[in-house]
N, C-alpha and C positions, 0 to 999 in steps of 0.2 A: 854400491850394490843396492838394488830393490830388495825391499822387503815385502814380502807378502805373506797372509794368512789364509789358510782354508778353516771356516769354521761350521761343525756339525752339533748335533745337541751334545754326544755325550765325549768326543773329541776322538774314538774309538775308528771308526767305519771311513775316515777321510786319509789314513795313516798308505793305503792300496794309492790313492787317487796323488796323496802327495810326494811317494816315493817315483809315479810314472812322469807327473811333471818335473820334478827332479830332475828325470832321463831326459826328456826333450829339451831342458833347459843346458844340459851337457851340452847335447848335440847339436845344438843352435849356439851354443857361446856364450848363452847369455850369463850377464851376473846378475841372476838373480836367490834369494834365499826365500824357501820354501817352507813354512811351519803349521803345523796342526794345531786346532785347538778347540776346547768345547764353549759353549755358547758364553757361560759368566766368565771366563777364564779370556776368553776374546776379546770381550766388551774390558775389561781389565786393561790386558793388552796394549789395544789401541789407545788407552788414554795416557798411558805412560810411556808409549814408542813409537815410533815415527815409523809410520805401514804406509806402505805404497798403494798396493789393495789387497782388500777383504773379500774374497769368495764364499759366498753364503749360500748352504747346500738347499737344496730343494724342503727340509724339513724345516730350516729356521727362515725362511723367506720372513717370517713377517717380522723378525727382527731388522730388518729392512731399516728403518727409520731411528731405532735405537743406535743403529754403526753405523751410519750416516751423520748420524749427531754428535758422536764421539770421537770423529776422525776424521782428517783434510784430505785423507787419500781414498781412493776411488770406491765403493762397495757394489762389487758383482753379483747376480744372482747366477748360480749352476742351473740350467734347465732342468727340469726331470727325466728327461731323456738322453741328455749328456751324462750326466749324474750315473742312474741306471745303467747304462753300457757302457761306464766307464771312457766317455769319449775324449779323451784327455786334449784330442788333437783339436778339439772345438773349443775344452776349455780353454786352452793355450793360446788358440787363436785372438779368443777375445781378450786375455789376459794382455797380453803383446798390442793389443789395438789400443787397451785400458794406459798401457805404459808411454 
């Protein structure tokens, strides 16, 4: 099973984003598991479990290099435009590309 994180500042607002790639990870097959989290609580996270990749929302972008350092598995940025409209299907896309 992949494990992936979606991580936002206060862990709140990505709860919408992670239940929709959920859905397309049914509907695709994939085994993948899907968790929310907020920024210290992430960075925590990754250094104690083995994350596939790290989605990092348009507000913590510059934590960029902090979960790059902490983890062998992949750290995505969310556009701000995917993010914004919700485009689960772009996020996904790159996720699947990231895997």
């Amino acid at each position: 099973m992949k494990n992936i994180i979606v991580v936002c500042e206060a862990g709140i607002t990505t709860s919408l984003l992670v239940n929709k790639l959920e859905g397309l990870t049914q509907d695709e097959n994939e085994n993948i598991k899907i968790q929310s989290k907020n920024t210290e609580e992430g960075l925590d996270f990754v250094k104690e479990e083995s994350v596939d990749v790290v989605l990092l929302v348009p507000q913590i972008h510059h934590k960029f290099e902090d979960y790059s350092a902490a983890t062998d598995g992949k750290v995505l940025k969310i556009s701000i435009n995917d993010y914004n409209n919700m485009n689960v299907y772009s996020i996904f896309e790159q996720l699947t590309e990231a895997l």
